[in-house]
C-alpha positions as MATLAB code, in Angstrom:
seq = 'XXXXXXXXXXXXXXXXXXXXXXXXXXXXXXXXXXXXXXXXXXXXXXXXXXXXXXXXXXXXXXXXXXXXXXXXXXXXXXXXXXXXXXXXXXXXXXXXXXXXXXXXXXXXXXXXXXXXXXXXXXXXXXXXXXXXXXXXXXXXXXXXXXXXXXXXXXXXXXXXXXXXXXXXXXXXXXXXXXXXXXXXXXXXXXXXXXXXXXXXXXXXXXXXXXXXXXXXXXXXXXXX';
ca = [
      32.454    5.891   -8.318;
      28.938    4.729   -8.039;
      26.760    7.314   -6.186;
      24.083    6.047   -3.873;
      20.877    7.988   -2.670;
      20.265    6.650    1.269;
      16.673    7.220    2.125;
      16.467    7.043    5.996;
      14.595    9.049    8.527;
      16.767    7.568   11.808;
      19.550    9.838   11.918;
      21.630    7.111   13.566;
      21.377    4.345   11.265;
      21.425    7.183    8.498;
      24.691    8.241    9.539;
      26.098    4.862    9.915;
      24.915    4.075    6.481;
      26.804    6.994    5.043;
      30.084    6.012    6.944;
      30.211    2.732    6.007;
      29.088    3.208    1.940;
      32.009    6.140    1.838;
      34.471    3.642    3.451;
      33.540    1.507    0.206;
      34.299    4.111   -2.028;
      30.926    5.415   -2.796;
      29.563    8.562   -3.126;
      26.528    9.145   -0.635;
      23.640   11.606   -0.597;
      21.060   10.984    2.471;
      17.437   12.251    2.428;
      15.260   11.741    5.842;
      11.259   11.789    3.897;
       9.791   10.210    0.985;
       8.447   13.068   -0.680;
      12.453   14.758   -0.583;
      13.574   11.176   -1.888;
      11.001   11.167   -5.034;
      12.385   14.720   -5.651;
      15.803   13.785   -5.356;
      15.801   10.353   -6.768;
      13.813   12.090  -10.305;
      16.848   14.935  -10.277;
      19.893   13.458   -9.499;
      21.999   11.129  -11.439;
      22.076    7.780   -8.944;
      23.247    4.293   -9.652;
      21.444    2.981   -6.422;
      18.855    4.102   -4.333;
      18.754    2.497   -0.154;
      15.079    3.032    0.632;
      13.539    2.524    3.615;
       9.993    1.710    4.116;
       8.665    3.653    7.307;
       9.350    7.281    6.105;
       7.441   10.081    6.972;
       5.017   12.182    4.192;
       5.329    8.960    2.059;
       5.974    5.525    2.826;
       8.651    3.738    0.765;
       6.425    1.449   -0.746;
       4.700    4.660   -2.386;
       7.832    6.772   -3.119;
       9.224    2.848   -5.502;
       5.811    2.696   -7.232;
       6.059    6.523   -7.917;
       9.768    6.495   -9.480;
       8.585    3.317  -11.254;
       5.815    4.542  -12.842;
       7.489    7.864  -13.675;
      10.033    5.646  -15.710;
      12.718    5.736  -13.202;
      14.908    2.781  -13.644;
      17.427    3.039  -11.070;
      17.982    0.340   -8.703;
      15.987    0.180   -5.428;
      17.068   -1.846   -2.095;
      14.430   -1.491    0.539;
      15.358   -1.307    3.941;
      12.519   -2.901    6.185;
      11.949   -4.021   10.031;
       9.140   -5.573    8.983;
       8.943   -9.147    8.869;
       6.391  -10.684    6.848;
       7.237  -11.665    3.646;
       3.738  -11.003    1.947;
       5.208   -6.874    2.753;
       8.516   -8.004    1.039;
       7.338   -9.302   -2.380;
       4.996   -6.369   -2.581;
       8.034   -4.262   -2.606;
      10.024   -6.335   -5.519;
       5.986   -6.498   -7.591;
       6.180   -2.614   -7.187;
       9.604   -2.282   -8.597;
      12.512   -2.604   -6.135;
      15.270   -4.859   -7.248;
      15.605   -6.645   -3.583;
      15.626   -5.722    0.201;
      17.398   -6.406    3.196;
      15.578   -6.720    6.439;
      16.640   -5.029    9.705;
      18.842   -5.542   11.809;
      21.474   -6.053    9.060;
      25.034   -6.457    9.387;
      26.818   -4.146    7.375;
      29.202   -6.854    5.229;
      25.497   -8.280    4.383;
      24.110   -4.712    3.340;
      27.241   -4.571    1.385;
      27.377   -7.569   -0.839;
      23.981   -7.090   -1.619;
      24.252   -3.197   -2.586;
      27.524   -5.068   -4.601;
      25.330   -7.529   -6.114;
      22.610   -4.996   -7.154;
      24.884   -2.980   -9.335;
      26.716   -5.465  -10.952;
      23.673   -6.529  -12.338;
      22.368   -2.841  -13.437;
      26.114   -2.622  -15.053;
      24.877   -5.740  -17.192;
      21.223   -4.341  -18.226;
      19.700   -5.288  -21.309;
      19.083   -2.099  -23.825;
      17.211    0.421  -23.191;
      14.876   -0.879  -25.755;
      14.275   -3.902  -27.903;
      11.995   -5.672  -30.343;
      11.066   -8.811  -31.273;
       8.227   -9.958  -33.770;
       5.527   -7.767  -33.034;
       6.786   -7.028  -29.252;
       8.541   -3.515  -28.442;
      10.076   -3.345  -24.770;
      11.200    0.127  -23.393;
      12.969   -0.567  -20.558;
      13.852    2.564  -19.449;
      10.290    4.155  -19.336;
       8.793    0.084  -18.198;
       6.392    0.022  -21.310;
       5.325   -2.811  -23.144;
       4.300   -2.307  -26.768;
       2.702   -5.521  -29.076;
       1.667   -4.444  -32.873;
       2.004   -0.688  -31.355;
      -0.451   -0.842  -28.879;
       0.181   -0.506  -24.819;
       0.146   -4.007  -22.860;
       0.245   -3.918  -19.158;
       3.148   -5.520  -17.692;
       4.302   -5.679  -13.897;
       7.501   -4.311  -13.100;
       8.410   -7.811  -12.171;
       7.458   -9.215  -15.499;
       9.721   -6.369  -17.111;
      12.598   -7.432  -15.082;
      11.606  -11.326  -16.079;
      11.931  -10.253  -19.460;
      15.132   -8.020  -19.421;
      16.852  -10.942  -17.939;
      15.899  -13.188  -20.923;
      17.032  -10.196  -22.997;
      20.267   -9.968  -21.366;
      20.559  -13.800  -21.487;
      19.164  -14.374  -25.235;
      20.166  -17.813  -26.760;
      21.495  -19.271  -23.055;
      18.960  -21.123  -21.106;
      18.508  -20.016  -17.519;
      17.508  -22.179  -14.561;
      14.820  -21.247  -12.404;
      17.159  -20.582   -9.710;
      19.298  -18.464  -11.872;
      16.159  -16.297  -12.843;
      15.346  -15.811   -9.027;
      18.570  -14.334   -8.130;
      18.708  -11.969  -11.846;
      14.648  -11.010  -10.969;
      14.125  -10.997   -7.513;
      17.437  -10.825   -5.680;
      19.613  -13.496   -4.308;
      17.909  -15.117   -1.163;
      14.667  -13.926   -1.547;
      12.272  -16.638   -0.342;
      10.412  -17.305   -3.707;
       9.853  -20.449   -4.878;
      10.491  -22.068   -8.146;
       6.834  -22.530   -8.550;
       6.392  -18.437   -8.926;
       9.226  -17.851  -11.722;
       6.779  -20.562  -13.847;
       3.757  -18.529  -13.407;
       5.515  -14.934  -14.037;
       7.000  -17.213  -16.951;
       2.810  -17.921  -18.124;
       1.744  -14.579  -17.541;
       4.410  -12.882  -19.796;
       3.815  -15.309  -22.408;
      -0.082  -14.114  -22.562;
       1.892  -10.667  -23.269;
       4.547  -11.234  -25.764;
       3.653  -14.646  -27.668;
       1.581  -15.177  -30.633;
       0.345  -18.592  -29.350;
       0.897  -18.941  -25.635;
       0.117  -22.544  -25.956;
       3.324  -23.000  -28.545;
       5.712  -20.250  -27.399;
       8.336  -19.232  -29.874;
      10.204  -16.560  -27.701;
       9.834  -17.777  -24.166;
      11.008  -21.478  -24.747;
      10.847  -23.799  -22.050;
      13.686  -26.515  -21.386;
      12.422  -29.784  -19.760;
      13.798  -30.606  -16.792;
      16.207  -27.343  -16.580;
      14.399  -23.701  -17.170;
      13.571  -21.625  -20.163;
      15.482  -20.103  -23.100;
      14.754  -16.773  -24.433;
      15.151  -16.872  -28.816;
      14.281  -13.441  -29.434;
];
């Protein structure tokens, strides 16, 4: 039984939330502030978090780049009435793992809570290495010849699903729905430049990549 943390200060669309999760056989715990959901979300044992972003004390883009930086790994939905999508792909650069926008319909809020942790139950290891690279995954840390490289939390992701996916080559559309959720409005075009920017990271010649391969004319092909 998967247990969910709901993070929702409206006590009616917090209740309904908790009805309809338990009807699916999950267990539900429901905070109403972002400072109680950073608490909560560091001490309990959750398989998905339900965030939403207008929370009072801390907002929900803060309370995802907090667990995220504290090496939190556990999958993040936000929950947003907001409607621009610059607001949306902040949320996924800071660490969630998709959103749904409001009003939802509950079947969609399903399949995509669904969708989220069947892809946590496939994560890559909670480490890895390759050449002179060292991924933690669980504490989001980058390591090349020992010494710290910044990566985004989207460029972690990137490379987890290579990890995952070693050997197979993925198409960019594939790589949108493992990174940034199933119909999230990014564009191929993006997936090639979080593609460049990791290579700067991870490859000993950007310019001839030996890891990150690319495939003409289909995606890339991780051969790490």
């Amino acid at each position: 039984m998967a247990r969910i943390l709901v993070v929702e200060d409206d006590p009616a669309i917090a209740l309904g939330l908790e009805d309809d999760l338990r009807l699916e056989g999950y267990e539900v715990e429901t905070v109403r502030d972002g400072a109680a959901a950073a608490t909560c979300a560091r001490e309990g044992q959750f398989d998905l978090i339900l965030l939403d972003v207008m929370l009072p004390k801390k907002d929900g883009f803060e309370v995802c780049r907090e667990l995220r930086r504290g090496g939190i790994t556990t999958p993040i939905i936000m929950l947003t009435a907001k409607t621009h999508e610059a607001e949306k792909v902040m949320g996924l650069e800071l660490g969630a793992d998709d959103y749904v926008t409001k009003p939802f319909s509950p079947a969609e809020l399903r399949a995509r809570v669904k969708a989220v942790l069947r892809r946590s139950n496939n994560e890559a290891p909670r480490s890895y290495r390759f050449g002179e690279v060292e991924v933690n995954f669980a504490r989001f840390e980058l390591r090349r010849a020992g010494e710290p490289v910044h990566a985004t939390p989207t460029e972690l992701r990137l490379l987890s699903a290579f990890v995952r996916n070693r050997g197979r080559v993925l198409d960019r559309n594939e790589l949108i729905e493992l990174v940034w959720g199933k119909d999230t409005a990014i564009t191929p075009r993006v997936v090639d430049t979080h593609v460049a920017n990791l290579r700067q990271k991870v490859e000993p010649d950007p310019a001839e990549p030996r890891y990150l391969v690319g495939v003409r004319g289909v995606g890339y092909r991780f051969d790490g």
